[in-house]
C-alpha positions as a Markdown table, in Angstrom:
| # | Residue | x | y | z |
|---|---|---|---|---|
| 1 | Unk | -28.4 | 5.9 | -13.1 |
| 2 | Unk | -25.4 | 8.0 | -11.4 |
| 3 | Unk | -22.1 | 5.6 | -11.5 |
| 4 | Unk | -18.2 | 6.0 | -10.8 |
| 5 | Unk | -14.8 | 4.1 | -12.2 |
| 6 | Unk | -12.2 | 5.0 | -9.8 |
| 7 | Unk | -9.0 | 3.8 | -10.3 |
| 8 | Unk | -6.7 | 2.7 | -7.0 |
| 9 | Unk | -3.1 | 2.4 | -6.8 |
| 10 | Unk | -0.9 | 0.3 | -5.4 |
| 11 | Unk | 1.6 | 1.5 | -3.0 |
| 12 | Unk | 5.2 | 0.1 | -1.5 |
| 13 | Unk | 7.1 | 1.1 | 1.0 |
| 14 | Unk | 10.4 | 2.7 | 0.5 |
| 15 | Unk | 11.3 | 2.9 | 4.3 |
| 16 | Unk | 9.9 | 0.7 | 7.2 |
| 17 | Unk | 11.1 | 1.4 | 10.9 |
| 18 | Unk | 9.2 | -0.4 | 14.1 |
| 19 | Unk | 9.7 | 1.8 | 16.9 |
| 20 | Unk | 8.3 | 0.1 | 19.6 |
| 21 | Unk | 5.0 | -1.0 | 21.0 |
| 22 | Unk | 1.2 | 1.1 | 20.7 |
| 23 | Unk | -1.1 | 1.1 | 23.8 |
| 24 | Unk | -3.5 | 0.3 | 21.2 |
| 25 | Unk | -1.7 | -2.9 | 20.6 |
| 26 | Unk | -0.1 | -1.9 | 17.2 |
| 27 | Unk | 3.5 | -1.0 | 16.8 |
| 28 | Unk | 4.7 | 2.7 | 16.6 |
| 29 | Unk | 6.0 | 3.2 | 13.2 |
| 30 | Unk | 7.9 | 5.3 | 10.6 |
| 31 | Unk | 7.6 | 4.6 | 7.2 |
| 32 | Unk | 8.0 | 6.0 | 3.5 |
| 33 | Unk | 5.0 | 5.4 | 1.1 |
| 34 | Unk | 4.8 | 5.5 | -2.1 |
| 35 | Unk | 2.1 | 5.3 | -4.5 |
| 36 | Unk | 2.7 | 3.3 | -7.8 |
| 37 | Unk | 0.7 | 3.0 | -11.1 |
| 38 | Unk | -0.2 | -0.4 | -11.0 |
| 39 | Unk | -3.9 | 0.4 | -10.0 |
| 40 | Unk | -7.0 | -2.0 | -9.6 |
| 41 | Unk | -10.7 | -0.5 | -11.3 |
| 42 | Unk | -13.2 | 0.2 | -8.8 |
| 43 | Unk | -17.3 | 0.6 | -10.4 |
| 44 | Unk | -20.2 | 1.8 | -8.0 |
| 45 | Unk | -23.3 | 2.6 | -8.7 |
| 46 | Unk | -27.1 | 2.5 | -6.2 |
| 47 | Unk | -28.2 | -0.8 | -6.3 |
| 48 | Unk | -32.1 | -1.6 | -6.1 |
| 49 | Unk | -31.9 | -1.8 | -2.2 |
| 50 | Unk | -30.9 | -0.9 | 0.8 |
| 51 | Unk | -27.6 | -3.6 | 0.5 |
| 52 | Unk | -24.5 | -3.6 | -0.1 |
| 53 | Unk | -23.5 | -5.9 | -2.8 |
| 54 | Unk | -19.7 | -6.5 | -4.2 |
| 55 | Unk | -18.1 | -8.4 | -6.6 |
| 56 | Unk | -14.8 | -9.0 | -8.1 |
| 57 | Unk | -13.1 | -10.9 | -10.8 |
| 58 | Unk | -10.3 | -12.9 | -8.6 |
| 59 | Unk | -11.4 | -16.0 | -6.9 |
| 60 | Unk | -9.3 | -15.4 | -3.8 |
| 61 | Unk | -10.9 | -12.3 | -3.1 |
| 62 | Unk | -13.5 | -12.3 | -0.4 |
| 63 | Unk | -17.3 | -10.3 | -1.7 |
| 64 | Unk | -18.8 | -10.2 | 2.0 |
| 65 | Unk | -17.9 | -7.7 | 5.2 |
| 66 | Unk | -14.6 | -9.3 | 5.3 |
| 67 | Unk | -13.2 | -7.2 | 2.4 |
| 68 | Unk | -11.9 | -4.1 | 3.6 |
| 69 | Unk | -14.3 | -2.1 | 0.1 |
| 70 | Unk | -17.3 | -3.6 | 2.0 |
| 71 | Unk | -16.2 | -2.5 | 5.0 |
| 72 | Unk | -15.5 | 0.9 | 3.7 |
| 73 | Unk | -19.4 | 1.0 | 2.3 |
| 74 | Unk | -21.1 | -0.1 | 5.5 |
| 75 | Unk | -18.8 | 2.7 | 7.3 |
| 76 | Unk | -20.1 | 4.8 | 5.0 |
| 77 | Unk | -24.0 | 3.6 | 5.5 |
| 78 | Unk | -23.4 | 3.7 | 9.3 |
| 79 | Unk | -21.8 | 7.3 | 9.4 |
| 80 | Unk | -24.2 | 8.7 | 7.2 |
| 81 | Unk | -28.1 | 7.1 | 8.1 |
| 82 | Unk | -30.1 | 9.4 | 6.1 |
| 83 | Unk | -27.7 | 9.4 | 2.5 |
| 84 | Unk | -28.5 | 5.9 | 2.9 |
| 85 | Unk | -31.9 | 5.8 | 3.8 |
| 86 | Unk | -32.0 | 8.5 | 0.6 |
| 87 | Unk | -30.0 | 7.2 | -1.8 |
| 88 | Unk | -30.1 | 3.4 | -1.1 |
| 89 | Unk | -27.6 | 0.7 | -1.2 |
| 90 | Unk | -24.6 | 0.7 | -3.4 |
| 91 | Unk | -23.0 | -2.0 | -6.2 |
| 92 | Unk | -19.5 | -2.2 | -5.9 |
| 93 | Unk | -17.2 | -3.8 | -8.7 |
| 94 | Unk | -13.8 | -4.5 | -8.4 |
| 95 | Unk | -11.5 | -5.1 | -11.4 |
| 96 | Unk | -8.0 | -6.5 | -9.6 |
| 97 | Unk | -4.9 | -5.7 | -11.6 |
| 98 | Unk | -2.5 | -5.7 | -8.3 |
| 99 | Unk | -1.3 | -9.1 | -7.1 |
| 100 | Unk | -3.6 | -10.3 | -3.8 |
| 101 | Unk | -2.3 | -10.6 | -0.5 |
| 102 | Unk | 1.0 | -8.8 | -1.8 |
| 103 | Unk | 2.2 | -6.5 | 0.2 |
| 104 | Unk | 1.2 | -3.6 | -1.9 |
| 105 | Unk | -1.8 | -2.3 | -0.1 |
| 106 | Unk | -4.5 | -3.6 | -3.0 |
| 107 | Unk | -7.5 | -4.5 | -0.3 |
| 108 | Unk | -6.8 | -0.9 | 1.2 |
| 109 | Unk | -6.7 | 0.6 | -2.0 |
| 110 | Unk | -10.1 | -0.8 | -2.8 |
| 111 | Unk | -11.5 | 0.2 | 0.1 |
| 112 | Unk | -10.1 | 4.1 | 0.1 |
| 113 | Unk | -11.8 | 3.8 | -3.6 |
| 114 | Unk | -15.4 | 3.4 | -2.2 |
| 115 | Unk | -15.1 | 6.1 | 0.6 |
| 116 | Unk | -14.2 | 8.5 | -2.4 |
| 117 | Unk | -16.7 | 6.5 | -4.7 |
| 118 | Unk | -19.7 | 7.0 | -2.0 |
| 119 | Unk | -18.6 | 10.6 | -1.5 |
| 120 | Unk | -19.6 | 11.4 | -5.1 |
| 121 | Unk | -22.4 | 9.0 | -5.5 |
| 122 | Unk | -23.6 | 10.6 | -2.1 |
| 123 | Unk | -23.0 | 14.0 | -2.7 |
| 124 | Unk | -21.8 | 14.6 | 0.7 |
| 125 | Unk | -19.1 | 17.3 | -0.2 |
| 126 | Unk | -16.8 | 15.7 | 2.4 |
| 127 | Unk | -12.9 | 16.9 | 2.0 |
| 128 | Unk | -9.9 | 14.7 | 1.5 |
| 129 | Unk | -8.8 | 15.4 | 5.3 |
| 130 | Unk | -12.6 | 14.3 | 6.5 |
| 131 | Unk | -12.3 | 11.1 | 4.2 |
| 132 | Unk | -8.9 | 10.3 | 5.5 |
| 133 | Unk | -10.5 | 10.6 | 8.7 |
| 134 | Unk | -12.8 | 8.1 | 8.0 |
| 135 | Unk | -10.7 | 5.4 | 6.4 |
| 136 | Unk | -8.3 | 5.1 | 9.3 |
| 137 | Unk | -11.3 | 3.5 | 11.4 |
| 138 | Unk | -10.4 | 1.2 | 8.4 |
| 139 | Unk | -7.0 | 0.3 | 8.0 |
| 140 | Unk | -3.5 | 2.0 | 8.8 |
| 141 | Unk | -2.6 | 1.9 | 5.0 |
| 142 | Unk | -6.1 | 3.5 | 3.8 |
| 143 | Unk | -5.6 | 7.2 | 4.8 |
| 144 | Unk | -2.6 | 7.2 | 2.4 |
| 145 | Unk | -4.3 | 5.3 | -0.5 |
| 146 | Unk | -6.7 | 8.3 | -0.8 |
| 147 | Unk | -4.1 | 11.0 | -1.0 |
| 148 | Unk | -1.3 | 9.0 | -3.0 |
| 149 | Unk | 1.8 | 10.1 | -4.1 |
| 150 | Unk | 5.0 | 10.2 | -2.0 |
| 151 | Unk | 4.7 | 10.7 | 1.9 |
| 152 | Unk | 5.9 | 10.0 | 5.4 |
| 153 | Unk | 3.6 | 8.3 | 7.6 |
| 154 | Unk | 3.7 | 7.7 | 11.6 |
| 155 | Unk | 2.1 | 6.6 | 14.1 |
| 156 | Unk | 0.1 | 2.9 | 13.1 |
| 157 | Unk | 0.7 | 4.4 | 9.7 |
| 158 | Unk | -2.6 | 6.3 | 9.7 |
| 159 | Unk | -0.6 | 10.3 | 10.7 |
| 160 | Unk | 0.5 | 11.4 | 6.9 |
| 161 | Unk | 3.3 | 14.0 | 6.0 |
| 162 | Unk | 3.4 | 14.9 | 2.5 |
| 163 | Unk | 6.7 | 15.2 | 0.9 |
| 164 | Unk | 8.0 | 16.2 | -2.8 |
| 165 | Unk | 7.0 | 13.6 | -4.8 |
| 166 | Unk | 8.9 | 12.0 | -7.1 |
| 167 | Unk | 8.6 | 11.1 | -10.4 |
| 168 | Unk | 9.7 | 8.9 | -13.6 |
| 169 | Unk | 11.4 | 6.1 | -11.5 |
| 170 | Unk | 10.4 | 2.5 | -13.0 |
| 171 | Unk | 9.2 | -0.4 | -10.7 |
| 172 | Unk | 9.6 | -3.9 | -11.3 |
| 173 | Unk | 7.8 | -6.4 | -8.7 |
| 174 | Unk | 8.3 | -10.0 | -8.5 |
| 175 | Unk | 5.7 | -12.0 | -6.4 |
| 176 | Unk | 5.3 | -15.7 | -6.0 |
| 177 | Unk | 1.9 | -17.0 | -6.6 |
| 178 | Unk | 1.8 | -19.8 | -4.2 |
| 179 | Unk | 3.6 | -17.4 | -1.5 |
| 180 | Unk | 2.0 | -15.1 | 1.1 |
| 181 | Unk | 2.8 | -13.5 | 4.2 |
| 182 | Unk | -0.1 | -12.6 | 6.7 |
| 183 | Unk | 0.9 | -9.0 | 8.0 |
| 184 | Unk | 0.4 | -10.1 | 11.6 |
| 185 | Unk | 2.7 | -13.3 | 11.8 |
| 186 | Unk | 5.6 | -10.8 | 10.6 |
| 187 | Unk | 5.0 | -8.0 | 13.0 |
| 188 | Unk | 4.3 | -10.7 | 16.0 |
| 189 | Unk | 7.5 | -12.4 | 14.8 |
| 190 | Unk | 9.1 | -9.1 | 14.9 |
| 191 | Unk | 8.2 | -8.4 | 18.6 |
| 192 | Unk | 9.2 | -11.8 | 18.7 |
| 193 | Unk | 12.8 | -11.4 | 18.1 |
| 194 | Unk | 13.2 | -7.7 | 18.3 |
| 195 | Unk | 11.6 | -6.0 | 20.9 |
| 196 | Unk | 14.2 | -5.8 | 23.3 |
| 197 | Unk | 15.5 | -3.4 | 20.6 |
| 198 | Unk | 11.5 | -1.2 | 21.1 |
| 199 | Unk | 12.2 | 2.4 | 22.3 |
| 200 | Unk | 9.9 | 2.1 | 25.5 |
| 201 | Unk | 9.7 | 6.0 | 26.4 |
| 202 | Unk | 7.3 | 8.1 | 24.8 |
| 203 | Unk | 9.3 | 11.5 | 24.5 |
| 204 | Unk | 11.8 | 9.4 | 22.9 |
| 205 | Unk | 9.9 | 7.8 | 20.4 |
| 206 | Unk | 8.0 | 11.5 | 19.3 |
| 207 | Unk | 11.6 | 12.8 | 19.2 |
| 208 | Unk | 12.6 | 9.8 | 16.9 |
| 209 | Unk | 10.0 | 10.6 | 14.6 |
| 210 | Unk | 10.0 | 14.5 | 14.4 |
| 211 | Unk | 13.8 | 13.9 | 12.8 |
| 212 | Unk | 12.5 | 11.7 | 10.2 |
| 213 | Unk | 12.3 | 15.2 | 7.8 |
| 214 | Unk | 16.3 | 15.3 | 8.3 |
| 215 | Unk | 16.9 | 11.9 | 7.6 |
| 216 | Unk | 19.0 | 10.9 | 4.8 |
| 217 | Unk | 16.0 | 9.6 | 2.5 |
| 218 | Unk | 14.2 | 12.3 | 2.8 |
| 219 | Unk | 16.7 | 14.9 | 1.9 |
| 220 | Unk | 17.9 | 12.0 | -1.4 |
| 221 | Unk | 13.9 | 12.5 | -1.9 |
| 222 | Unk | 13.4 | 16.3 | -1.8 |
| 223 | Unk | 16.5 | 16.6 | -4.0 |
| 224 | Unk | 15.1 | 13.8 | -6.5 |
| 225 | Unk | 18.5 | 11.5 | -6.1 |
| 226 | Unk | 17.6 | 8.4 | -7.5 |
| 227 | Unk | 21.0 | 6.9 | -6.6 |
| 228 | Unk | 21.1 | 7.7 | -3.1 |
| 229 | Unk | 17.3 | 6.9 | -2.9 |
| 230 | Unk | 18.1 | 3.0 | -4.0 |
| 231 | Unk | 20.9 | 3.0 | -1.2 |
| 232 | Unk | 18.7 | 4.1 | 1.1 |
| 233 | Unk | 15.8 | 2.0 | 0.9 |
| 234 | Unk | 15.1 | 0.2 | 3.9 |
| 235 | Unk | 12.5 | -2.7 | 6.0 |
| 236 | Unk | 12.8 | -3.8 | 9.3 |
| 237 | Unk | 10.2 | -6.6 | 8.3 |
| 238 | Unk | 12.7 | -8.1 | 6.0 |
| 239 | Unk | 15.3 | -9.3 | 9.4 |
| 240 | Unk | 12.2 | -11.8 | 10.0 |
| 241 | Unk | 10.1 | -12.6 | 6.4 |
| 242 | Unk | 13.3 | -13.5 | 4.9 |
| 243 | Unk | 14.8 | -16.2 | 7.0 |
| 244 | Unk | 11.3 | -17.5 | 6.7 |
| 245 | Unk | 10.9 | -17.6 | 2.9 |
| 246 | Unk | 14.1 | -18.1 | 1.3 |
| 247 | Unk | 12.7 | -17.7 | -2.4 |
| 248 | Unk | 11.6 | -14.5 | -1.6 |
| 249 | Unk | 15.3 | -13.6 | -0.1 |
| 250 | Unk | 16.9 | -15.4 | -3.3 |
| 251 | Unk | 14.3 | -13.3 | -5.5 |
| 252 | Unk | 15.6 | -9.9 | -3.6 |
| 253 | Unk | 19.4 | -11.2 | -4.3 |
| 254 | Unk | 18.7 | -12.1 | -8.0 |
| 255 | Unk | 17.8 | -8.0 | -8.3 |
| 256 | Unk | 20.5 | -6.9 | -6.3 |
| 257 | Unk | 22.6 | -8.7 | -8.4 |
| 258 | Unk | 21.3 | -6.7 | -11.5 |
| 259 | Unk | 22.2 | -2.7 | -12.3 |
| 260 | Unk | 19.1 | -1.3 | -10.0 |
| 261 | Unk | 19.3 | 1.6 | -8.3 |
| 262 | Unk | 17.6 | -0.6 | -5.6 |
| 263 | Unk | 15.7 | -3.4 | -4.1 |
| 264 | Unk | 13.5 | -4.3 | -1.6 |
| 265 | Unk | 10.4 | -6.2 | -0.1 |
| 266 | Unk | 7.5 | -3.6 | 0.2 |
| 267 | Unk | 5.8 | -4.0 | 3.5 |
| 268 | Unk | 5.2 | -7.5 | 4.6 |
| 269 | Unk | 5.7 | -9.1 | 1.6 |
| 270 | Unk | 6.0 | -11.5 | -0.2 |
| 271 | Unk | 6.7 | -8.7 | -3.0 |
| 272 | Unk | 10.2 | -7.9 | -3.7 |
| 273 | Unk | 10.7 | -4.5 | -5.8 |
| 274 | Unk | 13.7 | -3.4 | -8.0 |
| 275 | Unk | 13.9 | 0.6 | -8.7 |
| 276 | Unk | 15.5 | 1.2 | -12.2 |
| 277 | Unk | 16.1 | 4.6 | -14.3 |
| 278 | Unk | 13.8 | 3.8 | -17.3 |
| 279 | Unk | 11.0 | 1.3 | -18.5 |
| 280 | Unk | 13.7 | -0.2 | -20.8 |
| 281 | Unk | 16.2 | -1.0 | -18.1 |
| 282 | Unk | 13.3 | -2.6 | -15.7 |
| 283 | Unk | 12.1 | -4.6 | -18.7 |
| 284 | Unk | 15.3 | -6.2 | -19.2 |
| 285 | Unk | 15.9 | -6.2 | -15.6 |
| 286 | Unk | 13.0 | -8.6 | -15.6 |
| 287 | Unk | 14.1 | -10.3 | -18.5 |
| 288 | Unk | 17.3 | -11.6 | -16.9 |
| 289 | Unk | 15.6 | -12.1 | -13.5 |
| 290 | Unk | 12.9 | -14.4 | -15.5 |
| 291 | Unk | 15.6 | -16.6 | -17.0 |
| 292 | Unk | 17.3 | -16.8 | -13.7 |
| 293 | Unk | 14.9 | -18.6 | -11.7 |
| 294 | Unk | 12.4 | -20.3 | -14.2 |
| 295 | Unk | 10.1 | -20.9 | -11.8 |
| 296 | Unk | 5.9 | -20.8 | -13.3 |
| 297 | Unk | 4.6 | -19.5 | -9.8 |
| 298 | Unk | 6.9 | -16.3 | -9.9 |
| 299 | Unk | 4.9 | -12.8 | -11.8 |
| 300 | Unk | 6.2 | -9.5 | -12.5 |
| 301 | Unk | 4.7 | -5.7 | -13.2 |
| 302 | Unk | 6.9 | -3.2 | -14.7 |
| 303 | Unk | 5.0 | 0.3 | -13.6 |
| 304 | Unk | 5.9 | 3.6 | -12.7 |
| 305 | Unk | 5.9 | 5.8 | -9.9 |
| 306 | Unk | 2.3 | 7.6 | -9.3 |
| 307 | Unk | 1.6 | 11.3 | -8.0 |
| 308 | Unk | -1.3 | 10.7 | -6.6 |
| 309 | Unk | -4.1 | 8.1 | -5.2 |
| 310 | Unk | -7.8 | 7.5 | -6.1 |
| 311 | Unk | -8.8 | 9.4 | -9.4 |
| 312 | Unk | -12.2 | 9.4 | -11.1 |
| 313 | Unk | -11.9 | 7.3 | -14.5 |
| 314 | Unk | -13.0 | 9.8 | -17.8 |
């Protein structure tokens, strides 16, 4: 029987602007994604029948159609009738190495793993652009997971830009166990508080984002400065999470505190990053972070930037 390992990465976001408001209902953004190696293991294979049928090795994470990797395999049923009706169901296994409910894109991941996983197990031939296509019926974040690497994104998140991608910078995250931050409490707070601050005309908002190429991080990314990149890094999210959760603020001033080239929350939390030069410098980074705030629920990953997004396991 025909079967696939994909591994997903995570991802964080090195820039985060809200524009303003979507018709749609979403907010109009610019951000900076980047793909990490910290990665989950995603196994399909047919199953027997015509079902779907998922399972995972973390308790909190859900096996029925509220999981995004579900959702991606009844898309993927829906969209294509007769593969299904061919080839039958599919078994989906996911391994979960990335923190859950983190702010690092691991449900999205999952999910941009099946589309690819499906694609093979399928044999539909379909091209990264039509898969992207597919996922952002998903999920804003899914589009990127596929691709990977480093790139602009706009719109809900879902219109991708490459850029140069960059490479050998170490990652620490910190993550509080008993902490998490539902993605729409911090947007709806943001409107909240902020949105007299939304760009409300349309040809300003497009003009907003077509200079995003000359914008300071982008230039420190095509020319690979690490230094100027950890200057630059920037979340709007973090003017209303961090008021709100002050161990995850203390956790972001405990790395600032250390020789990073950078810190920040990625996305919506409750992850805080650090950017350091090498592995040894994160690990002792952590280290001294650790014996700063002894504290059992807090984790951390050391990783690495990635290149790229889903890739078939050898």
């Amino acid at each position: 029987m025909q079967s696939y390992s994909l591994i997903a990465p995570a991802k964080i976001n090195l820039y985060l602007e809200i524009l303003g408001d979507r018709p749609d209902g979403f907010h109009e953004l610019i951000m900076i994604l980047q793909s990490i190696e910290l990665a989950d293991r995603i196994d399909i294979q047919p199953s027997d029948t015509q079902k779907i049928y998922l399972y995972c090795d973390h308790p909190q994470v859900p096996t029925d159609e509220t999981n995004l990797a579900y959702r991606a395999a009844q898309l993927m049923c829906d969209v294509f009738p007769e593969m299904h009706a061919n080839y039958g169901g599919v078994s989906i296994k996911i391994t979960k190495n990335i923190p859950v409910a983190a702010g690092l894109a691991g449900g999205s991941g999952n999910a941009a793993a099946v589309l690819v996983g499906i694609n093979l197990l399928w044999q539909l031939g379909l091209t990264q652009p039509e898969l992207q296509d597919l996922a952002a019926k998903l999920g804003s974040d899914i589009p990127f997971c596929i691709a990977g690497g480093t790139a602009m994104a706009t719109g809900r998140g879902e219109k991708l830009d490459e850029i140069k991608h960059l490479n050998d910078i170490w990652v620490i995250l910190a993550k509080y166990e008993n902490i998490s931050v539902a993605t729409p409490w911090a947007y709806q707070t943001y409107r909240q508080q902020y949105s007299d601050t939304y760009i409300r005309d349309l040809t300003a908002i497009k003009s907003r984002t077509a200079k995003i190429h000359s914008r300071p991080l982008v230039e420190a990314i095509n020319h690979q400065n690490r230094q100027q990149i950890g200057k630059l890094l920037h979340n709007d999210l973090e003017k209303v999470v961090l008021p709100s959760y002050p161990q995850v603020a203390e956790l972001k001033s405990a790395f600032a505190a250390q020789d990073v080239l950078g810190t920040m929350m990625s996305g919506s939390g409750p992850t805080v990053f650090a950017l350091c030069e090498s592995q040894t410098q994160a690990i002792a980074v952590k280290d001294q972070v650790r014996t700063q705030i002894r504290d059992p629920q807090l984790k951390f990953w050391v990783t690495k930037f990635a290149s790229s997004g889903i890739q078939i396991k050898l």
